[in-house]
N, C-alpha and C positions, 0 to 999 in steps of 0.2 A: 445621736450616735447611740446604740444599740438601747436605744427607748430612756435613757439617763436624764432628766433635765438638770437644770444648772443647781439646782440645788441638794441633788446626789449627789452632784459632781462635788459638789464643797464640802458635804460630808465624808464623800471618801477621801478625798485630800487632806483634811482634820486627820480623820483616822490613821493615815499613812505618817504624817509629822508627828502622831502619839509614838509611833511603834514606833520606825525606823530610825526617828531624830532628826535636825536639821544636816546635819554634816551628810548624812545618809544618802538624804532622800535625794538631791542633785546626779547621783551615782546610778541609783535605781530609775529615776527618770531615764537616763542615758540608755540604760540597758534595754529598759523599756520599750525605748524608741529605736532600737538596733533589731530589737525582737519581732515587733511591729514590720520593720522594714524588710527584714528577712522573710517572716512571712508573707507578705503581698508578693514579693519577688518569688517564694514557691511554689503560693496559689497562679502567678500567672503563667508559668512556665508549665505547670500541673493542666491548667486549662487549654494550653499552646500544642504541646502535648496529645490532650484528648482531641483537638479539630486535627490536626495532624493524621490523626490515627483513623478517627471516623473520614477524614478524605482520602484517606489510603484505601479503608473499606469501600469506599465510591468506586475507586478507580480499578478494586481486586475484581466489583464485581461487574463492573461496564466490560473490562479483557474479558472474567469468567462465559458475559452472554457473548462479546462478539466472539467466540473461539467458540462455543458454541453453535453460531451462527453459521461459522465457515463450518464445522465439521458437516453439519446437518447440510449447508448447498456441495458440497463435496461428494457427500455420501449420495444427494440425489441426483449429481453427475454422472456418479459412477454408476447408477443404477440403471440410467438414461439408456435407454441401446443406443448405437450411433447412425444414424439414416445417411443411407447413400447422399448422394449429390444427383441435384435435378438431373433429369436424361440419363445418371449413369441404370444401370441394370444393378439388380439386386443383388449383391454377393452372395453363394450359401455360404451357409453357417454350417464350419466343420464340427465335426462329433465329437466327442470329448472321447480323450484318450484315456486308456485306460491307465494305472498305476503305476503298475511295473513298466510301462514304456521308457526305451532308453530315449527317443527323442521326439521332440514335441510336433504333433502333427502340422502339415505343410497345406495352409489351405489351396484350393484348387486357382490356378489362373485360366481367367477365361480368356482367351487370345482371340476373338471375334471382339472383344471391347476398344481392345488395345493394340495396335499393330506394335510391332517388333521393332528393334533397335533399327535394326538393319531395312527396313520398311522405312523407317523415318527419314536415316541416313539418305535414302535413297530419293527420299520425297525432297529434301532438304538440299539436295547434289542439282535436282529437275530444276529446281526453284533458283539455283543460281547460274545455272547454263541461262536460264531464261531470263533473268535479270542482264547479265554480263550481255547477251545478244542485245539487248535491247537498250543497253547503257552507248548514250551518247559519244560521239567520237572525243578524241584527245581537243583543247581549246585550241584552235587558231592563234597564229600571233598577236592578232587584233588584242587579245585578252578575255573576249567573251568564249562561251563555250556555245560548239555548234547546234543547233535545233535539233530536237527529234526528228528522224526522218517521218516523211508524209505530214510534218505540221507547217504553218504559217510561218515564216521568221516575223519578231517584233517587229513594230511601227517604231526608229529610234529618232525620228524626225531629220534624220541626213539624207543628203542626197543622193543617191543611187549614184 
């Protein structure tokens, strides 16, 4: 213990019983060892403390790079132009307005891409005339529902 051998140690023990006396020294042991104890219990918290702090510093600076990270794939996002979609046609790119515009330029629609509401409507109206014609009759009482007209009826293994 801090480089002392046993026979410092009995000298300064000597030494202590000259000065302080015997009545004494039992007292200042005590204190000694209250001292002793308090400080290991400061040193450790002191040390608890600094890993504490240095993993804080880990952890400030792993957020610091990923926030970084995101700003940087963000920013190359947004710098990305954005590419039509296979097949479609290439939209133009309207002009930039000037300042003073009260409102923000309308880019062009091309209606050769896109058919109309009313175009759909109409294609969508076609498509259920055609289904409904060709929608099998209401089921029989039997329970089955009748065949397509022009197909086979099933094989149900009864007898005709």
């Amino acid at each position: 213990m801090f480089g002392i051998g046993m026979p410092e140690f009995i000298l300064i023990a000597v030494v202590a019983l000259i000065v302080f006396g015997p009545k004494k020294l039992p007292e200042l042991a005590k204190s000694m060892g209250k001292a002793v104890r308090e400080f290991k219990k400061a040193t450790s918290e002191l040390k608890e403390t600094m890993q504490v702090d240095g993993d804080l510093a880990e952890v400030k600076q792993a957020f610091t790079e990923l926030h970084s990270e995101v700003g940087k794939t963000i920013r190359q996002e947004a710098d990305r132009p954005e590419s039509p979609p296979a097949g479609a046609p290439a939209a133009p790119v309207p002009a930039a307005a000037p300042a003073a515009a009260a409102a923000p330029p309308v880019p062009p629609v091309d209606t050769a891409a896109e058919p109309s509401s009313e175009a759909k409507l109409a294609e969508l109206k076609k498509a259920f005339d055609a289904w409904t014609a060709a929608k099998p009759a209401a089921a029989p009482e039997g329970g089955e529902p009748a065949p397509p007209a022009g197909s086979n009826p099933p094989e149900t293994g009864k007898p005709a």
